[in-house]
C-alpha positions as CSV (number, residue, x, y, z in Angstrom):
1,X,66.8,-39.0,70.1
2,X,64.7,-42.0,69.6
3,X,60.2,-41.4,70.0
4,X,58.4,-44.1,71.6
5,X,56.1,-45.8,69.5
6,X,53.0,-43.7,71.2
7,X,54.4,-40.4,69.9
8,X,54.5,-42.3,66.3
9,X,50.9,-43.3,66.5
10,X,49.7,-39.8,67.7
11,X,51.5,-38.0,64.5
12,X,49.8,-40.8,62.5
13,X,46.7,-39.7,63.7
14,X,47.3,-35.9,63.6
15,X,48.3,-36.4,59.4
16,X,44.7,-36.8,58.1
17,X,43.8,-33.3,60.1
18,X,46.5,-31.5,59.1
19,X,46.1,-32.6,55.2
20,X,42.8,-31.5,55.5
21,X,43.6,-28.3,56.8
22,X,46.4,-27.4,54.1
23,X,43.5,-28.7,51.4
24,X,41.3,-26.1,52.9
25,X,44.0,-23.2,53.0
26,X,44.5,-24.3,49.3
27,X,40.6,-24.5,48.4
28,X,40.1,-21.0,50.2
29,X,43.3,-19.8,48.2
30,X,42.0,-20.7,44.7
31,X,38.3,-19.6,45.5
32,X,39.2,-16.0,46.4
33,X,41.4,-16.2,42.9
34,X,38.3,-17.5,41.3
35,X,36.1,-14.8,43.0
36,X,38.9,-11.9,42.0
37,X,38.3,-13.6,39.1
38,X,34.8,-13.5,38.2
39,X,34.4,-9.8,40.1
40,X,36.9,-8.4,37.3
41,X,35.7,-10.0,34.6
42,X,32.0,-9.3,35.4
43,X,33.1,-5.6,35.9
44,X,35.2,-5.3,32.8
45,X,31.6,-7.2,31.0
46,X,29.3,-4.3,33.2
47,X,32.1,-1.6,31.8
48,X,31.6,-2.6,28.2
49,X,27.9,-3.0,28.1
50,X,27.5,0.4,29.7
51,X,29.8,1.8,27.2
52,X,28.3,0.2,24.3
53,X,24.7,1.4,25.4
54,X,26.6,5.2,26.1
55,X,27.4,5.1,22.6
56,X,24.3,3.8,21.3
57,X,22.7,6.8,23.5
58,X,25.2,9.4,21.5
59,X,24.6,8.0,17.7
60,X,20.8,8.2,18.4
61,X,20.7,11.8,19.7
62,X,22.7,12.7,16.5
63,X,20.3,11.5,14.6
64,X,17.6,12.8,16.7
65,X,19.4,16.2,16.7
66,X,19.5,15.8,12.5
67,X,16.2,15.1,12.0
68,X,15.0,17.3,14.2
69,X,17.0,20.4,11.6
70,X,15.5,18.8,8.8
71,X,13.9,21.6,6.7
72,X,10.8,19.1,5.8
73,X,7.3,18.8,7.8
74,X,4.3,17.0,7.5
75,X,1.0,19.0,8.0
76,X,0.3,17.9,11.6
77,X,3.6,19.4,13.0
78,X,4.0,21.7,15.3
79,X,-0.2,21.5,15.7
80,X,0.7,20.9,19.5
81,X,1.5,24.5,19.5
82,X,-0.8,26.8,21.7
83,X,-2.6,29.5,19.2
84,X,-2.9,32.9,19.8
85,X,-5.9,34.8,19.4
86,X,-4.6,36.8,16.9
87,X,-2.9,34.5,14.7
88,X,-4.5,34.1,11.3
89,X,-5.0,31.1,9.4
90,X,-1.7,31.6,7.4
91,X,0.2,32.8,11.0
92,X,-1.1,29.5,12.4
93,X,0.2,27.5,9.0
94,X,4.0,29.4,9.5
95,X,4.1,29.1,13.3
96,X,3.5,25.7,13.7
97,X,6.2,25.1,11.1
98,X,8.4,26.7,13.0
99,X,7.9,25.1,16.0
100,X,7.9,21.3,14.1
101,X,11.5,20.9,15.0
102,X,11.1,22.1,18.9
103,X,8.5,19.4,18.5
104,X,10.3,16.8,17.0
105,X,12.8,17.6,20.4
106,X,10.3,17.5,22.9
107,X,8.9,14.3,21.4
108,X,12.2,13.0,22.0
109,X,12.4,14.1,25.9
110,X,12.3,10.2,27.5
111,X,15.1,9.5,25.3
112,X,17.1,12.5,26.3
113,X,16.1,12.2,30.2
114,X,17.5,8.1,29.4
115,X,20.7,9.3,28.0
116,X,21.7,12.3,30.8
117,X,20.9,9.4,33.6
118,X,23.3,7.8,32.5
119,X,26.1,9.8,32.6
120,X,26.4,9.4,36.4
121,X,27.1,5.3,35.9
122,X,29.6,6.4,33.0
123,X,31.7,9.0,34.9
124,X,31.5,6.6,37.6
125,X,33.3,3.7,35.6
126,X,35.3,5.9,33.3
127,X,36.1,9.1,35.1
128,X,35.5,12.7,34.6
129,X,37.1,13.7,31.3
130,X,35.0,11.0,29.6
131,X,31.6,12.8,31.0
132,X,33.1,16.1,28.8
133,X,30.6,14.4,25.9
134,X,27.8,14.9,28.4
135,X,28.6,18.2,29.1
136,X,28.4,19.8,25.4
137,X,25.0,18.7,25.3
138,X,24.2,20.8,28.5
139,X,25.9,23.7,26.9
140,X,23.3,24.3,24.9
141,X,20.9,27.6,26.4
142,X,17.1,26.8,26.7
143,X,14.5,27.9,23.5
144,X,12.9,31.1,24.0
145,X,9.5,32.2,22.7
146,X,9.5,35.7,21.5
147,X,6.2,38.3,20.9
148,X,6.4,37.8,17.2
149,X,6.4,33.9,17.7
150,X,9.0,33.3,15.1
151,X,12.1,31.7,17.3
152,X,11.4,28.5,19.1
153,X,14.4,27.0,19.0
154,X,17.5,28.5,20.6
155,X,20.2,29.8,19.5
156,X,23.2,27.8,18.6
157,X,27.0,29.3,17.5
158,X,27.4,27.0,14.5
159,X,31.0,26.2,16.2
160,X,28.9,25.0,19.3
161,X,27.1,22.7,16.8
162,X,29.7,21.4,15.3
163,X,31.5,20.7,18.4
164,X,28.6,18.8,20.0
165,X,28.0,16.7,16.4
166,X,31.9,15.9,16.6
167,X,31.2,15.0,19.9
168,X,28.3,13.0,19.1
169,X,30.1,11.2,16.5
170,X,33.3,9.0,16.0
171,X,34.3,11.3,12.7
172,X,33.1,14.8,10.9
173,X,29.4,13.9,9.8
174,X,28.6,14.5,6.5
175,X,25.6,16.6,6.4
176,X,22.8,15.6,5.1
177,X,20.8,16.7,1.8
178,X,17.3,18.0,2.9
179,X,14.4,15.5,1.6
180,X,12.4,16.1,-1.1
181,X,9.4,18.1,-0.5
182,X,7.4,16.2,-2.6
183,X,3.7,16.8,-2.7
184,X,0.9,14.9,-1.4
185,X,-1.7,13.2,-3.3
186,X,-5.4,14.3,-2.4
187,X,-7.0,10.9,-3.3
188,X,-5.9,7.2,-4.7
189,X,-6.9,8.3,-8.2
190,X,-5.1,11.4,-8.5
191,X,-1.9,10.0,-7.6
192,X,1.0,11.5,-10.4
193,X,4.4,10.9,-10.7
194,X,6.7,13.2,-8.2
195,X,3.9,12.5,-5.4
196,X,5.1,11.2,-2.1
197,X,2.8,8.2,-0.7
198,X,3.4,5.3,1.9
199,X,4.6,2.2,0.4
200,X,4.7,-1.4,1.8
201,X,8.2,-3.5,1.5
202,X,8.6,-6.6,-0.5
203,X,8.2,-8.3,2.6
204,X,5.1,-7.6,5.0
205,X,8.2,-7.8,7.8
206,X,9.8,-4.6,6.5
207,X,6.9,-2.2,7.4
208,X,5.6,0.8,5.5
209,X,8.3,3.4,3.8
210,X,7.9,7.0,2.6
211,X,8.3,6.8,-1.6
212,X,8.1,8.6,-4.1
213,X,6.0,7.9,-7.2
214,X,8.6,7.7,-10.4
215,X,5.8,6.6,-12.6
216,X,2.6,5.5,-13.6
217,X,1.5,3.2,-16.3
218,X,-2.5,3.0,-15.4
219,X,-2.8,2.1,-12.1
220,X,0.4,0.3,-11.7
221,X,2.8,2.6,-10.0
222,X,6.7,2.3,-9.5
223,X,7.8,3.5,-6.3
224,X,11.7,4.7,-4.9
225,X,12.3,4.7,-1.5
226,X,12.6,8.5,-0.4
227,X,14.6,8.0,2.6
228,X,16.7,4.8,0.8
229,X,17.5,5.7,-2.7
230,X,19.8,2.9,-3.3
231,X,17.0,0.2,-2.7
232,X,15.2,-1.7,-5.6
233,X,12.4,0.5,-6.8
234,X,9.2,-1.9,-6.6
235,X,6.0,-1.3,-8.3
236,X,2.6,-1.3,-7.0
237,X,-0.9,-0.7,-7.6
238,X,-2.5,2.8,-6.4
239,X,-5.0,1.4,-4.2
240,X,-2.2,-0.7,-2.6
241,X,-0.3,2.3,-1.0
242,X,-1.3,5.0,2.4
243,X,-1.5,8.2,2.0
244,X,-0.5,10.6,4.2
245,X,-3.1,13.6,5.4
246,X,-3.5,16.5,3.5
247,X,-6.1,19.9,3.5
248,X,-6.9,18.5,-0.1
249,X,-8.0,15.1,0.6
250,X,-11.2,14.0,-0.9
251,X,-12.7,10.7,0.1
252,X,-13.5,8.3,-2.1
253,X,-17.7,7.5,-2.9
254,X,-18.4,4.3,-2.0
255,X,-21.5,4.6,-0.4
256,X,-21.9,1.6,1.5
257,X,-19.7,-0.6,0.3
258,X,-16.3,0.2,2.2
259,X,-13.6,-2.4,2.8
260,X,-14.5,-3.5,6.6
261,X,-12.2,-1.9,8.8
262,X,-10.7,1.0,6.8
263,X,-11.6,4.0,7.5
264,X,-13.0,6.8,4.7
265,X,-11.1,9.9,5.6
266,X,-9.3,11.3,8.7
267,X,-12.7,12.7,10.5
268,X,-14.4,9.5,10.1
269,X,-11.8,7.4,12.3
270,X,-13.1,5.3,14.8
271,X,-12.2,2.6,17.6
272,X,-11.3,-1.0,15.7
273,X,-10.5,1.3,12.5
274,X,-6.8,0.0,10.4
275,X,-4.2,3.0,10.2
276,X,-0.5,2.7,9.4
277,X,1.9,4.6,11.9
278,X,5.2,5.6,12.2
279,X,7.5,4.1,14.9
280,X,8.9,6.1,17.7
281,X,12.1,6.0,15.9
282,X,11.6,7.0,12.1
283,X,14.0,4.5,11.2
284,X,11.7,1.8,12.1
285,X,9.5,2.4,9.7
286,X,5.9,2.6,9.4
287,X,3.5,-0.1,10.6
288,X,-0.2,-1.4,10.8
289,X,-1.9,-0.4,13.7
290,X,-5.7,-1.0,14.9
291,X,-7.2,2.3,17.2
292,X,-8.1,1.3,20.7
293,X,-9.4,4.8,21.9
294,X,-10.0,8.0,20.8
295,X,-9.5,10.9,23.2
296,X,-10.4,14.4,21.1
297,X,-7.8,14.6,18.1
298,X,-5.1,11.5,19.9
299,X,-5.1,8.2,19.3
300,X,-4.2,5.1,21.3
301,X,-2.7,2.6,19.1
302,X,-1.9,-1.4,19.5
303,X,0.4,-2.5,16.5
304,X,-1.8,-5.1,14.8
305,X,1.3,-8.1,14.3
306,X,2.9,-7.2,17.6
307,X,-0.3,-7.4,19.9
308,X,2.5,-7.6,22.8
309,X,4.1,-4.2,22.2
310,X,3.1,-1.6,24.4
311,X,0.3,0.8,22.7
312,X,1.5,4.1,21.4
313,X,-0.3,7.5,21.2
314,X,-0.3,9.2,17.8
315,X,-2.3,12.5,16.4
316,X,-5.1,11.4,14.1
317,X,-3.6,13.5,11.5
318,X,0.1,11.5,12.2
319,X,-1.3,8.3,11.1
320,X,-1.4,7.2,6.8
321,X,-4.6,5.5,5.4
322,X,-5.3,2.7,3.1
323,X,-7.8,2.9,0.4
324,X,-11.2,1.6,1.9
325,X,-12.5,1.1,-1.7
326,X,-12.8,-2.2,-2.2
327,X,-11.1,-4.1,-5.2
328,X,-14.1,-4.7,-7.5
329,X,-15.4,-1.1,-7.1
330,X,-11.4,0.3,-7.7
């Protein structure tokens, strides 16, 4: 059957349409691949940070949980504690160690609050067997507080411990060896050998580190790394390190003359006064820190080379000194 040349013209005309149509079929086609796409591979990217920052959340409460065991205090733990009226001053001394590691927990409670909101995201991505993790740290019953004042912390089967560190960790930890209680220097000039004092890196960028004094030759001392004992030892002069507070300190006699900025002793500190202080996480380190306010016995804290940081709180008797004597009077 033969088309007049009208019907010819009219499918002509009709081709650029129809082209465009099929182009737009095809366009719409590979877009909603593309968008399949992009949705799976910015879920599968959402699905891995979340479960990298999950396990992040797990390796820091073991440590948390670790440190928080760890048979060694400083003097101003556990000082948060409410005293009794008939606690004496050795009942107050033993009490608040006991309750240093309840503190060290509760210090942590952001952190722990963080980590259990979580779990709602992670069950929601992964399902409910891989929420099990969150659930052994649930298990554990609440502290009680008994008459005699002597159990804090609850009680713990050491099978449920060791089932929530597994959990908590890829492998069996190893546990760790309790720190050194080494003793604390009352003043810059009676620091001996065995003495624990706060020691600056090789590089200002490294912060402050707990170390312990290996020897003295004048007023040159060599210092280890308590927490690091494979790290160079590095030697440094005794007015050149923090100490940490103590019942014995004695402040030094300068009279007038005192470093600007530095304060004498722990009583004397004061708005626009140098400290070191310990990050919220231990590992961090130790850093300098000017005092903004003082409100009773707490601190408000800006770190002095990170002005941008937000300001931390610390107990006066939480934060390490540096000699205010200046050099020629050392």
């Amino acid at each position: 059957m033969a088309y007049e040349p009208s019907v010819w013209i009219e499918l002509a005309k009709a081709i650029p349409s129809v082209v465009t149509a099929i182009t737009a079929v095809i366009g719409v086609v590979i877009g909603a691949r593309g968008l399949h796409k992009w949705r799976a591979e910015t879920i599968g990217k959402r699905k891995a940070e979340l479960a990298e920052e999950v396990l992040a959340d797990f390796y820091q409460a073991r440590d948390i949980i670790y440190a928080a065991r760890s048979p060694g205090s400083f003097g101003y733990e556990g000082t948060t504690r409410k005293k009794a009226d008939w606690e004496s001053e050795d009942d107050t001394r033993t009490l608040n160690a006991y309750f240093a590691t309840t503190e060290r927990l509760n210090n942590k409670g952001e952190f722990f609050a963080q980590l259990h909101a979580r779990r709602y995201r992670f069950v929601a991505h992964f399902g409910l067997e891989a929420g099990k993790s969150y659930d052994e740290l649930h298990s554990i019953p609440p502290g009680k507080v008994y008459a005699s004042g002597l159990d804090f912390v609850p009680s713990i089967r050491r099978n449920q411990f060791d089932k929530l560190i597994s959990v908590l960790d890829v492998a069996k930890p190893k546990v760790p060896e309790p720190l050194p209680l080494a003793p604390l220097p009352s003043s810059w000039g009676s620091i001996k050998v065995g003495d624990l004092v706060l020691g600056q890196a090789d590089s200002a960028a490294d912060g402050w580190w707990e170390a312990i004094v290996e020897n003295v030759d004048g007023d040159m001392l060599l210092l280890q790394a308590r927490d690091y004992p494979e790290a160079p030892k590095v030697i440094r002069h005794r007015s050149a390190v923090g100490l940490f507070n103590t019942p014995d300190y004695v402040a030094p006699v300068c009279g007038n003359s005192v470093v600007p900025g530095l304060p004498v002793s722990w009583d004397s500190l004061a708005a626009g006064h140098l400290v070191i202080a310990q990050e919220e996480n231990v590992d961090d380190g130790w850093w300098e820190a000017v005092i903004v306010e003082i409100d009773g016995d707490m601190l408000t804290l800006q770190w002095r080379d990170y002005p941008r940081q937000p300001k931390v709180k610390r107990h006066r008797t939480a934060v390490a000194l540096l000699d205010p004597t200046p050099p020629q009077l050392a």
